[in-house]
N, C-alpha and C positions, 0 to 999 in steps of 0.2 A: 884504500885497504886499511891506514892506521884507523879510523872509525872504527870499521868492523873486529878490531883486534882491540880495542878498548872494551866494546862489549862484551868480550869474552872473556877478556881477562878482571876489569872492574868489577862490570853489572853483579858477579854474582858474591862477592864478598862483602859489596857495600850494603846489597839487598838483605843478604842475611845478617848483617849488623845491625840494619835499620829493623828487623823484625827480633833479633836475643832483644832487644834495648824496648821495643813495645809490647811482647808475648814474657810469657811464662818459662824462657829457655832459660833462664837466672837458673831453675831449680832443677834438680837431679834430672840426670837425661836430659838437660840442654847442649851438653857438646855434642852427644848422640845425634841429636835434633836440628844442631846448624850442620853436621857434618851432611846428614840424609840432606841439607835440606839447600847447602853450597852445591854438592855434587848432581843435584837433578838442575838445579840451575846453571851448572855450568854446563850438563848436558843438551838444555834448554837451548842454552845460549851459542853453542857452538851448531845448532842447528839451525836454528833461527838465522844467523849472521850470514851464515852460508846459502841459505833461501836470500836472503834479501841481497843478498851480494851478487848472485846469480842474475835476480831481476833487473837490478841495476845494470849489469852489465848486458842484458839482452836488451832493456831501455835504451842503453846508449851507446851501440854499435847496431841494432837491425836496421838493415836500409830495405828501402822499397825499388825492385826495378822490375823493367817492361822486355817478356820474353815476345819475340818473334815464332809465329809456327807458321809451315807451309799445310796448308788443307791439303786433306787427297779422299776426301768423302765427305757427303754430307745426309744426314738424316731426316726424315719428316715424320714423323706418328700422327696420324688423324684424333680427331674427339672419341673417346669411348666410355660405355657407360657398362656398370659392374656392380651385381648384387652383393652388399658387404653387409656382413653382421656386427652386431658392437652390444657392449652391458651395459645397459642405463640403471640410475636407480628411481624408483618412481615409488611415490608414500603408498604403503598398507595399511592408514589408521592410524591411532591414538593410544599410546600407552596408561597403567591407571593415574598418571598425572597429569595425562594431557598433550603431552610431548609426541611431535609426530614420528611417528615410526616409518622406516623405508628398508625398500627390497630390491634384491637387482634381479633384471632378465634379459634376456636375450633380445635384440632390435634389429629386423631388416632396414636395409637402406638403403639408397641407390647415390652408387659412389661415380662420380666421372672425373676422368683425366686426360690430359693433354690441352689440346697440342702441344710437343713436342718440336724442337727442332737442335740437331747436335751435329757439332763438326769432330771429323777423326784428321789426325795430324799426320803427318809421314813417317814420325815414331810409334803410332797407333794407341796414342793419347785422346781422349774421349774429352773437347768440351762443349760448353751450352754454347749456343746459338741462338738468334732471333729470327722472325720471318723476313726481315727484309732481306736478310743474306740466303734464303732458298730462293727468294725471289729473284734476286741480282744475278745467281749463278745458274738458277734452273735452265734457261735456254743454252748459254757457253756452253753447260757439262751434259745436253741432253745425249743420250736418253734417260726417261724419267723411267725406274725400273721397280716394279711393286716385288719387296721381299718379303713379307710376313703380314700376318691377321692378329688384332687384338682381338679378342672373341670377348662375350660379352650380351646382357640386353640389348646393347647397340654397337656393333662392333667398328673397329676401323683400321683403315692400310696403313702399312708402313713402308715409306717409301726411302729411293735411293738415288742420288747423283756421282758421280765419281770424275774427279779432276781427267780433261782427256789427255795431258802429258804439255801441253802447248806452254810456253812463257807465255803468251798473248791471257792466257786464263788461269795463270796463280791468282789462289785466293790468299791472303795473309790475313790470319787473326792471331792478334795479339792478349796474352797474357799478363797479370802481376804478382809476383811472387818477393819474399824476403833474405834476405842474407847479412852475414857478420860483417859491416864491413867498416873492419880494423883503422883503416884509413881516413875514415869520414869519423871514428868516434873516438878515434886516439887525440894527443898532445905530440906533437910530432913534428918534425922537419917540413910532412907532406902538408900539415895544417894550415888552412887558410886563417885571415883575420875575418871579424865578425863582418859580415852585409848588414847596412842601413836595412831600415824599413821596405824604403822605398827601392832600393836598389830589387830587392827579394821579391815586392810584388808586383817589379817590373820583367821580372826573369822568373817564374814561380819554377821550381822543378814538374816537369813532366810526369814522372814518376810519383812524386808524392799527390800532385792533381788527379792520381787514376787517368793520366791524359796521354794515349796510347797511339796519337798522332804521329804520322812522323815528319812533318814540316809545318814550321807555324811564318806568321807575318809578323815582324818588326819593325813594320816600317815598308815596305813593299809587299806586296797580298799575292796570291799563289793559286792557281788554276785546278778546277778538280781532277785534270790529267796530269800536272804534275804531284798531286798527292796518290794516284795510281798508278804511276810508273815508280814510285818511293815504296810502295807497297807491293808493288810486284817483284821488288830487288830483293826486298827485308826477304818476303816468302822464297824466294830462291836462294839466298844467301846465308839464311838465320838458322836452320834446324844442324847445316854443315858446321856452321863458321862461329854460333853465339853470340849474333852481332845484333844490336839495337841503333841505329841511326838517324842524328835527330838534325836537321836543315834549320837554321834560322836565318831568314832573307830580312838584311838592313837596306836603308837607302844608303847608297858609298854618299853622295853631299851631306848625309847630317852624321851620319857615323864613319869612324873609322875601325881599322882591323882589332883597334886595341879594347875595342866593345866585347871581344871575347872575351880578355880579360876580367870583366864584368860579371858575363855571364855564369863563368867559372869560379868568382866569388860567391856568387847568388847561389849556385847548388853546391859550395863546396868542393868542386871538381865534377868530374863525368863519373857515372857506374862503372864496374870493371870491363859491363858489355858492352859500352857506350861510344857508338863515334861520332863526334859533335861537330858540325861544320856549317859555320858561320859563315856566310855571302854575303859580298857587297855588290848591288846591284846600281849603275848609272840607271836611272829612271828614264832620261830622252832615249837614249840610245839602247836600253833595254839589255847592256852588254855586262857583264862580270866586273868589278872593277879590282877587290880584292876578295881573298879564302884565306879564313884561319881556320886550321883543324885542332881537334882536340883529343885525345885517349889515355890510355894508359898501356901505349902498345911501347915493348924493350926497344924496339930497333923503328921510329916512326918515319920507315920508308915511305907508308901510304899515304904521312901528308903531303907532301909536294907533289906526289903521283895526282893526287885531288885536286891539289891548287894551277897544277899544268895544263889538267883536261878541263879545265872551268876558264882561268883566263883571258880578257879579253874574247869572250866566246858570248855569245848570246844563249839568256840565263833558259834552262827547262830541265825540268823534273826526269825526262828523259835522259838529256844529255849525263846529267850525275849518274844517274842510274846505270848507264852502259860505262862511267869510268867504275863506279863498284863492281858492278860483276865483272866486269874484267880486270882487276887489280887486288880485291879483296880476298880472294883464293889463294893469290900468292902471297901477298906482303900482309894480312892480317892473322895475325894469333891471339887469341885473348887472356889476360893476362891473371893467371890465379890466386884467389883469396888464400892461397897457400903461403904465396910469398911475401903476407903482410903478417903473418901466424906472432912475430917478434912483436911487435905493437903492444903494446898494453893499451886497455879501453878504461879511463879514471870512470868511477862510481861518483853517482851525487850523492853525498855524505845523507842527506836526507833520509836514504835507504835504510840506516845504521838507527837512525832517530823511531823510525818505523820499528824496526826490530827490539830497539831499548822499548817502547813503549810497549810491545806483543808478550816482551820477556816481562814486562812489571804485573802484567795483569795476569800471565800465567802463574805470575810466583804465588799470589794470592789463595787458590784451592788449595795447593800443596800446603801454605804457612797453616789451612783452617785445618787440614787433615791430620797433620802433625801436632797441634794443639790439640784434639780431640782425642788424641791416642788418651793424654791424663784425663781431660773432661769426661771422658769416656769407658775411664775403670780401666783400661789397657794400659799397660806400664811400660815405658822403656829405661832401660836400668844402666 
């Protein structure tokens, strides 16, 4: 902040020094002329500072995190084709220099669009889709049910699926979205120290990879049924609860539980919807050896509930999944950006450097306009 308070209170006294001392304000109507010409600069200036101050501070507290939705429809629009009109300009000739001269008119055209494919969520949120996901759920959600005609030179159906109620056939599609958040951009108590290189791009954040997985391999690799039973919990659990859950399967012989700790350097902590749960899995015997969890949940009943049902238990994407659904309805509350509101988010000074430099170049027209008042037979008295 004292940057940006330098600028407002220096930039414009020194600016208008630096111009009485090279302009014509020595002579009559020069007090006139720095007074007009300090007070637009500091009007400048206290705008400006507070722009860049602003960016700064959106710079370095947005974090990126991954919403969960449960689908409960999904949409198909066919190829169709639509006479559209547009103003082209196209040459009329030659003016008497030579110079080609142009006209505009009217242009038919044949416009097409689609395919389409969109998912609606249990809030009745509208987003994109791709075909392999009509394709994966067309048979679960049949029937396939035609609701509307694009009409058209070539017209086409618009079709419908709708979830039949089954946990056997959540679909979850995941989102990314932005937030303040206080805690990852402050100087604080909650502050981690910095991660090595290598530690960061052995742990990357999920979220800032656009990587909306929710189990990755560490060290022991992970079956496409258990990344569908992790996906089927999020869609049952995530539109109620706000929850994003993210599995990281280590070998327990090469790591231990305190590889969390790592992990939790690498992103800085978890998002506030984040629940992070680290496995060690024995490789022979294919059994759980240890679970560290992670949140930023007040009262974290739900790690040990986590770490109980895992246990000495042989590892699957199912099993976790049936301790969340039956434990995260009751012991999970997510934790509000409200209660970090006290934080302050430091600005990189830089910002302030940007603003002195936007203020120095703005002073400039005003200094040429204010000289021209006398250049100009206009008097200021």
């Amino acid at each position: 902040m004292i940057p940006f308070l330098l600028v407002i209170l220096l930039a414009p006294p020194l600016l208008t020094l630096g111009m009485a001392l090279f302009s014509n304000w020595g002579r009559r109507g020069g007090i006139l002329k720095a007074g007009l010409f300090i007070g637009t600069l500091a009007v400048l200036a206290v705008t400006l500072a507070s722009i860049f101050y602003a960016i700064g501070r959106i710079n370095g507290g947005n974090t990126c995190e991954i919403l969960d939705h449960r689908i409960v429809k999904m949409v198909y629009e066919e190829r169709w084709s639509t006479l559209e009109t547009r103003i082209v300009r196209v040459r009329s000739g030659t003016d008497s220099k030579g110079r080609a001269k142009y006209r505009s008119r009217p242009e038919t055209y044949v416009a097409t669009h689609g395919p389409y494919w969109s998912a609606l969520d249990s809030k009745g949120a509208r987003h994109a889709a791709v075909s392999s996901d009509w394709i994966k759920w067309q048979q679960p959600w049949a029937p396939v049910k035609r609701v509307g005609t694009h009409a058209g030179i070539s017209s086409g159906g618009i079709f419908e699926i709708a979830w039949p109620g089954s946990d056997a056939t959540i679909f979850s599609l995941s989102t990314f979205s932005t937030y303040e958040n206080r805690i990852r951009g402050s100087e604080s108590i909650f502050s981690r120290s910095k991660p090595s290189k290598e530690l960061k791009a052995r742990f990357p954040r999920p979220a800032d990879e656009q990587n909306s997985r929710p189990i990755f391999d560490c060290g022991i690799p992970y079956s496409a049924a258990d990344e569908e039973a992790m996906r089927r919990a999020a869609g049952k659990l995530a539109p109620e609860h706000r929850l994003h859950s993210i599995v990281l399967l280590f070998d327990a012989n090469k790591d231990t539980l305190n590889i969390a700790d790592d992990v939790m350097k690498a992103w800085d902590g978890p998002n506030l919807n984040e629940l992070v749960i680290c496995v060690g899995i024995d490789k022979p015997s294919g059994k759980v050896s240890w679970c560290e969890v992670r949140s930023w949940l007040d009262n974290p009943e739900l790690h040990p509930l986590i770490r109980d049902g895992l246990l000495d238990k042989p590892w699957s994407g199912e099993a976790l999944a049936k301790v969340l659904i039956a434990e995260v309805p009751t012991h999970w509350k997510k934790k509000s950006s409200k209660d970090f509101q006290y934080l302050s988010i430091p600005v990189n000074p830089a910002w302030s450097l940007f603003a002195l430099a936007l203020l120095m170049v703005l002073s400039l027209p005003v200094a040429f306009f204010l000289n021209s008042l006398d250049a100009g037979g206009a008097r200021i008295r």
